[in-house]
C-alpha positions as CSV (number, residue, x, y, z in Angstrom):
1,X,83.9,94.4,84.0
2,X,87.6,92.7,83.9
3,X,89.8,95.0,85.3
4,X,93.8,94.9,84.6
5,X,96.7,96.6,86.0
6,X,99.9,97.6,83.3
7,X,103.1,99.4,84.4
8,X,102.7,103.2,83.7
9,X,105.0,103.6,80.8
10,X,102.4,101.4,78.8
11,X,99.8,103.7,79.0
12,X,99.8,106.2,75.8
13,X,97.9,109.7,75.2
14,X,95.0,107.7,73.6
15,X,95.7,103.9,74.1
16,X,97.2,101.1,76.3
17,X,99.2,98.3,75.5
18,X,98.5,94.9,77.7
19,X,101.5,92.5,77.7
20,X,102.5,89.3,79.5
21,X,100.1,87.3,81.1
22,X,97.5,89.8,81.6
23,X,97.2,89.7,77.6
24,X,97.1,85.8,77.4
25,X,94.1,86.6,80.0
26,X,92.3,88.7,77.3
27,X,92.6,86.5,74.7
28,X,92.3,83.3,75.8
29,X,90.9,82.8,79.0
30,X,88.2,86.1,78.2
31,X,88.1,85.3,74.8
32,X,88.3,89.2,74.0
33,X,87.6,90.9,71.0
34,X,87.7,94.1,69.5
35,X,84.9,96.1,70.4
36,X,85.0,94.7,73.9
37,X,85.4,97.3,77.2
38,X,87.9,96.9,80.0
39,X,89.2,98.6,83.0
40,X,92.8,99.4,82.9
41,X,95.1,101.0,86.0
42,X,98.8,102.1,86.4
43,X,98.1,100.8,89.8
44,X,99.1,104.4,91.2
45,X,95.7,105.8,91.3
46,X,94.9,106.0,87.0
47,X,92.3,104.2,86.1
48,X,90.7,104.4,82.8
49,X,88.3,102.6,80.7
50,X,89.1,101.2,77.2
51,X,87.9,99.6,74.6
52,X,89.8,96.9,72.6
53,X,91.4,97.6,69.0
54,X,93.9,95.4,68.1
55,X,94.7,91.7,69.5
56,X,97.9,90.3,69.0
57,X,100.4,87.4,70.3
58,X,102.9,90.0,71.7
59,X,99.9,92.2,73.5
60,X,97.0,93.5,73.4
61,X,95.9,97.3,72.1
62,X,93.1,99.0,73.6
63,X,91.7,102.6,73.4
64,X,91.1,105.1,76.1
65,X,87.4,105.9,76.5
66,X,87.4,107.8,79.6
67,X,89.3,108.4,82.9
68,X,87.4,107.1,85.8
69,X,87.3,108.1,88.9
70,X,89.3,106.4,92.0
71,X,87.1,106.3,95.0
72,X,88.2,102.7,95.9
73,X,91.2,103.3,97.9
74,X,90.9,104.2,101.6
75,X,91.3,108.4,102.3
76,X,93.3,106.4,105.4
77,X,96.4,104.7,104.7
78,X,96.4,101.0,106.9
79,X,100.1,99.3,106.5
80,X,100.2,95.9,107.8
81,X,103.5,94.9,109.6
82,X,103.5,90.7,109.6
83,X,105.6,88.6,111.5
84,X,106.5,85.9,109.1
85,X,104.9,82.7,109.7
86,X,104.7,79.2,108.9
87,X,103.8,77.6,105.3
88,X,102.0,79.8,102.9
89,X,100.2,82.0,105.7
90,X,101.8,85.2,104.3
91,X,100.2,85.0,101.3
92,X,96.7,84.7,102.7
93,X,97.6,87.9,104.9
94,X,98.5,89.3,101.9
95,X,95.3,88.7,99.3
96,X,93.1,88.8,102.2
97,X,94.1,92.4,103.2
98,X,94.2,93.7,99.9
99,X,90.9,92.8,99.4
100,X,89.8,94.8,102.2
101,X,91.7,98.1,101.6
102,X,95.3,97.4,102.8
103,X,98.1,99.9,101.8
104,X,101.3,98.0,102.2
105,X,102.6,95.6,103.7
106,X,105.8,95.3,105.9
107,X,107.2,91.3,106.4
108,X,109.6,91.4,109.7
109,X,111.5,89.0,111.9
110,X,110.6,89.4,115.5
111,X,111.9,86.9,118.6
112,X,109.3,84.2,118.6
113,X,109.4,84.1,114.3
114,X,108.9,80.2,113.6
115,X,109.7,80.0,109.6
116,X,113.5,80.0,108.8
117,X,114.0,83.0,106.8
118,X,116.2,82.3,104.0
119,X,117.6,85.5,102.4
120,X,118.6,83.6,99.4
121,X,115.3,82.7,98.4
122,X,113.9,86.3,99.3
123,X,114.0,88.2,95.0
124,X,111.5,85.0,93.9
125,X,109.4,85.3,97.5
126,X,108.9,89.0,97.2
127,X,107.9,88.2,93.6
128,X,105.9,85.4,94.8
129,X,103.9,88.2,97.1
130,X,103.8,90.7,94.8
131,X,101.8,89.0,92.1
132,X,99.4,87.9,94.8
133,X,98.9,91.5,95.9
134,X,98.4,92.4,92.3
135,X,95.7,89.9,91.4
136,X,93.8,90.3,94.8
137,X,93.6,94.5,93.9
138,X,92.4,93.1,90.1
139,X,89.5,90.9,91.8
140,X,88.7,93.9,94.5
141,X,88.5,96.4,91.9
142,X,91.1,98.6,93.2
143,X,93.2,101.2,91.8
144,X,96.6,100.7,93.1
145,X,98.7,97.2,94.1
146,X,100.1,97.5,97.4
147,X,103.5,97.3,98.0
148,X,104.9,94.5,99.2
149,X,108.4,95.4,101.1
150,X,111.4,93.2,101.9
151,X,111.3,91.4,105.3
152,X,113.5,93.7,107.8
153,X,114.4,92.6,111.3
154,X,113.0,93.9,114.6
155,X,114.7,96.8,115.2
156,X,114.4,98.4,112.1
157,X,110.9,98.0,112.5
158,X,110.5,99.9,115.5
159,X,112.6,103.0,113.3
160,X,109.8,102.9,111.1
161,X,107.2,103.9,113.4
162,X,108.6,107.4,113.2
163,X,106.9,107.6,109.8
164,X,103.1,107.3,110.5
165,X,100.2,108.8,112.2
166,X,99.3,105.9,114.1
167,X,100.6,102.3,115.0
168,X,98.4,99.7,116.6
169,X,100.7,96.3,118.1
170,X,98.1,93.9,118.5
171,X,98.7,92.0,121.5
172,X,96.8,89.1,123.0
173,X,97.6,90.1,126.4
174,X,96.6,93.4,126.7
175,X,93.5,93.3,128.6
176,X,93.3,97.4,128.7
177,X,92.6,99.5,126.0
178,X,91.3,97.6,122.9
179,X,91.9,98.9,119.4
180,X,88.2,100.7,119.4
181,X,89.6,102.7,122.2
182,X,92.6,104.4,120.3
183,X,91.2,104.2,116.6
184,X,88.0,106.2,117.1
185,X,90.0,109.2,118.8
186,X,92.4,109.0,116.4
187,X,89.4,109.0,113.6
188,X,87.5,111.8,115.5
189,X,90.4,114.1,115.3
190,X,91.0,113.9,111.4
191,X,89.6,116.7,109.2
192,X,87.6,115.5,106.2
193,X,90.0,115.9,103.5
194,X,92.9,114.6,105.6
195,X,94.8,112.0,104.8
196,X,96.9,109.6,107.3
197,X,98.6,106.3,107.5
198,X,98.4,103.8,109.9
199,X,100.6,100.7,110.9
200,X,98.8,97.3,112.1
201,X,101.8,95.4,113.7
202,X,101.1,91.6,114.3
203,X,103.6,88.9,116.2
204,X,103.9,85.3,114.9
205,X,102.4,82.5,115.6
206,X,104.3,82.4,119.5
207,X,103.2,86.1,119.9
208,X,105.5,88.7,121.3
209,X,107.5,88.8,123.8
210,X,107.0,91.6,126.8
211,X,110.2,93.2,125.8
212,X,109.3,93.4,122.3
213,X,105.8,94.8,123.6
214,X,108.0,97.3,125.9
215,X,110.2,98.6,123.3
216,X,107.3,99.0,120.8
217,X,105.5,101.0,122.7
218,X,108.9,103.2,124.0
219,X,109.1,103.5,119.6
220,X,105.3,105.4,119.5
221,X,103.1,102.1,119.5
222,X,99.8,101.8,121.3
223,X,99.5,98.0,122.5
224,X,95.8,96.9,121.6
225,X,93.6,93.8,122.6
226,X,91.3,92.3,119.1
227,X,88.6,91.4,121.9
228,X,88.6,88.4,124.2
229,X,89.0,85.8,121.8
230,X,92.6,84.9,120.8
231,X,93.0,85.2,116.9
232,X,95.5,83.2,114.6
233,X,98.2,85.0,113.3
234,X,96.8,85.2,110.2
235,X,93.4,86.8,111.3
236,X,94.8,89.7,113.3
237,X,96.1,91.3,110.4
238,X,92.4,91.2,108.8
239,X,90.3,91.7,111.6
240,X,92.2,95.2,112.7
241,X,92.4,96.5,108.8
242,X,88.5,95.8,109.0
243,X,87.9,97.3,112.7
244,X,89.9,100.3,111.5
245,X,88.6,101.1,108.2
246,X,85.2,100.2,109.4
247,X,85.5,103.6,112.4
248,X,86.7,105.8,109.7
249,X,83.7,104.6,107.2
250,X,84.8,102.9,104.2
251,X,82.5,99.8,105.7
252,X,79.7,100.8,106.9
253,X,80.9,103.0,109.8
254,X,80.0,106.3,111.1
């Protein structure tokens, strides 16, 4: 079933209203007509199902049949911290995340950052993200959109570690503890109903440098190995979200 996500003020007591292009979507693309049952989320964790009522040019109406339950977001909260790199890598991180569970994500500048950042061109790029994050969260049947942040350099980074459970640098160099090794302690120790949020930080295409590695870890970061193959920087991000949400079960794991 086609599932859509509206701003919360557009949900009503008894109805929704579908604007923009999500409406053109229903009508024209879906060919929607009254009578016909869709899934509709404030992207904060409602999600209802509705039934179409009116079709118009300037939105669509639909009525609430029922508020379903969210049991597709992850009881543990996986940011992913991305180095910018080249071309349109950032956007694959980005779809390809939030089709596996991510939370957030956090763009950064870090030494060996390739892409020229241009702060000028940063409103339409967050935009850009945004409505990548949003669609991927539509086609994974999610109940919330993560949040996409503004790019913020290195050092305010590291002052965000303060606010999370657990943060995991992947690092192709580190040939001692791999992310197995911290995650399923850190799993083990969790009660049932607790919730906690975790940080996957990933370098750039030229990785990080050992001072960057030196002051992550002074911040609260555990340096972590992603096995003995080197991934892309583009993979990381995946592969780690996977690993982790994988130990606490939301894949398959124990």
């Amino acid at each position: 079933m086609q599932r859509y996500f509206i701003p919360p003020e557009q949900f009503g007591e008894q109805q929704v209203q579908v604007t923009g292009e999500d409406a053109r979507h229903i009508t024209k693309v879906m060919r929607g007509k009254p009578g016909d049952k869709v899934i509709v989320s404030d992207g904060q964790g409602r999600v209802v199902l509705a039934e179409l009522s009116l079709l118009e040019p300037e939105g669509v109406t639909a009525v609430i049949l029922e508020t379903m339950e969210d049991t597709s977001e992850p009881r543990v909260k996986v940011d992913i911290a991305q180095s910018l790199p080249k071309g349109d890598k950032m956007e694959t991180v980005i779809q390809k995340c939030t089709e596996i569970g991510a939370a957030a994500f956090v763009p950064f500048l870090s030494e060996r950052t390739i892409v020229q950042y241009d702060e000028r061109k940063e409103e339409k790029r967050i935009a850009r993200w945004s409505k990548i994050a949003k669609e991927a969260a539509e086609q994974a049947h999610r109940s919330r959109i993560p949040d996409v942040e503004q790019p913020v350099k290195w050092k305010r980074l590291l002052e965000l570690f303060d606010g999370y459970d657990l943060v995991c640098m992947c690092y192709e160099k580190e040939l001692g503890e791999q992310l197995r090794d911290i995650v399923q302690p850190f799993v083990g120790s969790l009660g049932p109903e607790v919730s906690s949020r975790v940080l996957v930080v990933v370098g750039p295409e030229g990785g990080f440098t050992e001072e960057e590695v030196a002051e992550a870890e002074a911040a609260g970061a555990k340096s972590v190995g992603l096995g003995r193959r080197i991934l892309r920087t583009e993979t990381a991000g995946m592969a780690a979200l996977t690993c982790i949400l994988y130990e606490t079960g939301e894949m398959g794991g124990v």
